[in-house]
N, C-alpha and C positions, 0 to 999 in steps of 0.2 A: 504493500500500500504506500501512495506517495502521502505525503505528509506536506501539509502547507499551514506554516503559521504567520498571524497577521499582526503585528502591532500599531494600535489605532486609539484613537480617540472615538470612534463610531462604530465598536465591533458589530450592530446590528446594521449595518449597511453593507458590508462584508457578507456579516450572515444570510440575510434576506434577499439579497441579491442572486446567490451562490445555491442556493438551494431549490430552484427550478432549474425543468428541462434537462438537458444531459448531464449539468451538472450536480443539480440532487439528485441524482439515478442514479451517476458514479459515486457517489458520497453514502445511499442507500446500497450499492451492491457491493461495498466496499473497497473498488480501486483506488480511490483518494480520501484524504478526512483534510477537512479545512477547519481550522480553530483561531478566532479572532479576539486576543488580549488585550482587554481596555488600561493603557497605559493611565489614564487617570487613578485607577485604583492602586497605583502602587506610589502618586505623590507623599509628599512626608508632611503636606503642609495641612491646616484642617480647612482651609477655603476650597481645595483640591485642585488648585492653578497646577498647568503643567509649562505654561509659560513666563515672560519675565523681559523687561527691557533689555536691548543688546546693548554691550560695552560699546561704547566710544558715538551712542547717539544713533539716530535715524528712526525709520518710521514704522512703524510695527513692531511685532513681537519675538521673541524665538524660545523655542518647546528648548524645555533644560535637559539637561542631559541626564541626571539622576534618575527621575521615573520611567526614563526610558530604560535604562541601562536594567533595573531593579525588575523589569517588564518582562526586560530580554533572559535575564537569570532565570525569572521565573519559568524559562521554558527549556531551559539546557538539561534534566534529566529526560526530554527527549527528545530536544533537538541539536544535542552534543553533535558539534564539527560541522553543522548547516552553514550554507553560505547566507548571510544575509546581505539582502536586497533593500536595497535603498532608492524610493522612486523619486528624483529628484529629474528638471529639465538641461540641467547639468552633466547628466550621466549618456553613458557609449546609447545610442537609439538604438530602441526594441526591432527584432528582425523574427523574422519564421527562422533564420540560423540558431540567433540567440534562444528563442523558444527550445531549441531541438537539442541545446546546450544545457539549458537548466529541468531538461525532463530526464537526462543523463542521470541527476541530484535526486537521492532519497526521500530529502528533508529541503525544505529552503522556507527562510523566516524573509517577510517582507514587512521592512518601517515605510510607515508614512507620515508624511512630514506634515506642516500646517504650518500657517503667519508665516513669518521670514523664513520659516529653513529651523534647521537641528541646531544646537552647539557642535561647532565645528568638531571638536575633542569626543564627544561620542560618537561620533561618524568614523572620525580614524582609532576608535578603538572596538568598535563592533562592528562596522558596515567592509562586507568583502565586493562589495559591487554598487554601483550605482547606475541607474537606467532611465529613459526619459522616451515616452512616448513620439515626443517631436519638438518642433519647434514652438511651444508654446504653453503657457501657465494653465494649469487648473487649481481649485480651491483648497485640495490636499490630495494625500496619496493615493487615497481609496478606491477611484475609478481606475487609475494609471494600475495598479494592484490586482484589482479584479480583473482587468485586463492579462496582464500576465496571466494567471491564475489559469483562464480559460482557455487562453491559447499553448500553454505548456500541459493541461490536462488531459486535452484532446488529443496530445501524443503519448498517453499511457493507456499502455495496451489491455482492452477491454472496453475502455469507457466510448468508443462511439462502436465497438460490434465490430467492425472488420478493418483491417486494415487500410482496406482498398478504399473507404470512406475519407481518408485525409491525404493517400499516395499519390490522386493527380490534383489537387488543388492548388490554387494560387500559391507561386513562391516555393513549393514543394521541391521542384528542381530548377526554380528562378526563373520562371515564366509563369505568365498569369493563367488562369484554366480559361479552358475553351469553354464556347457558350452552349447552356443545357436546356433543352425542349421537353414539355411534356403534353400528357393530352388535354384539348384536342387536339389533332394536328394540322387543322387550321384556326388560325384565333386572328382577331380584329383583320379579315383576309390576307394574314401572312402563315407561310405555310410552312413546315417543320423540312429543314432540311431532307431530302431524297433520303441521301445515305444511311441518315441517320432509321431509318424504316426498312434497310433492306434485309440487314440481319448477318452481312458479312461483316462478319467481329475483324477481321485484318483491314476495312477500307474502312471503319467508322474510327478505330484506332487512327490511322493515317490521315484522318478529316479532324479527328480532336488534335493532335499534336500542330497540323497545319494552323488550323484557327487559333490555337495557344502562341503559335510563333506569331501569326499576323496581326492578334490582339496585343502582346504585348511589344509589338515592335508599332503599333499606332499611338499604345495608350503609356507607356512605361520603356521608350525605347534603351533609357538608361540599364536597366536589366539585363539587355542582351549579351552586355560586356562581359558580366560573369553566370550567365545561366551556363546551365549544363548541355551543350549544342555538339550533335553529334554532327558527321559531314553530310548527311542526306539533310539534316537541318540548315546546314551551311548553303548546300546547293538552292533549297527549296525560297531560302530567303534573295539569295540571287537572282536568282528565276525571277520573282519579283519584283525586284529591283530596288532590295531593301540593304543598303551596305553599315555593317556594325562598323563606327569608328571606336 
């Protein structure tokens, strides 16, 4: 079982979030357990602030470093040697690599930050990574979090049923997926791909990988530098008249 712990000031946003759809199902059949630690409970002080003015002025807050630290202890008799995760917009950007990296990991503890940021000194003494969705702020860790969460889940084996449910998807091999039909097969008068109705499993293969390569060379042509492009792939973009610089 993968093991994800959350440190938060909202562990029921964590929790209520997490608990539909595939991911209460893998929590209920037991591939993963997700457990969300409310760092205010571990403050020392009786208002139960976990924040405090930063040295040297400016505006906002920053979460202290103690009831974190005292959060994070609380969880080392079972998440001894977990890497913990730090969602900060600071941190290397989230990838389907990274996902594929951190489902590798047993255990992984994720901090979320809030007002200005952490004390920098508990960061460099608990946090082994730091991660940023993108380019741009949100209101604290929790979304950035649950994020991971779901996209590193989905690659433990079990929790979506087959394998083959996550091996051609977007990013999988660094191209986007091809586009998916279902019935009817005609809808608002446009009509489902031939091939995809003929039943010959080796040409509807050869039609998904084409339209992966031509979607992501329209919509995402940065990708192609480093997808995984075999030489019929090389040729086919040719052909085209699609050149990777």
């Amino acid at each position: 079982m993968k093991q994800f712990f959350v440190l938060t000031l909202f562990p029921e946003m964590i929790e209520q979030t997490l608990s539909h759809s595939i991911m209460g199902r893998a929590q209920r059949d037991g591939f993963i357990s997700i457990e969300a630690t409310n760092i205010r409970d571990y403050t020392l002080n009786k208002q139960k602030h976990v924040d405090d003015y930063p040295y040297g002025g400016g505006a906002g807050m920053v979460m202290q470093g103690q009831p974190i630290y005292d959060a994070y202890q609380s969880l080392m008799p079972r998440a001894k040697g977990a890497r913990v995760v730090y969602m900060t917009p600071q941190g290397r950007p989230f990838t389907q690599r990274v996902a594929e990296e951190l489902a590798q990991e047993e255990s992984l503890v994720f901090l979320c930050g809030h007002y200005e940021g952490v004390d920098e000194r508990l960061i460099e003494e608990i946090v082994t990574d730091e991660i940023s969705l993108g380019d741009f702020v949100l209101t604290g860790g929790e979304l950035a979090a649950i994020t991971i969460i779901d996209a590193v889940s989905r690659l433990v084996p079990g929790v979506l049923g087959k394998e083959e449910s996550f091996a051609d998807e977007s990013f999988s091999d660094g191209l986007l997926e091809y586009p998916q039909y279902t019935r009817p097969p005609v809808f608002m008068g446009r009509e489902v791909p031939e091939v995809l109705l003929s039943g010959h499993h080796a040409n509807v293969a050869k039609w998904r990988r084409e339209q992966a390569l031509l979607r992501t060379a329209k919509k995402r042509p940065d990708l192609l530098k480093t997808a995984k492009l075999t030489k019929k792939d090389l040729q086919f973009l040719q052909e085209q008249g699609i050149e990777i610089e």
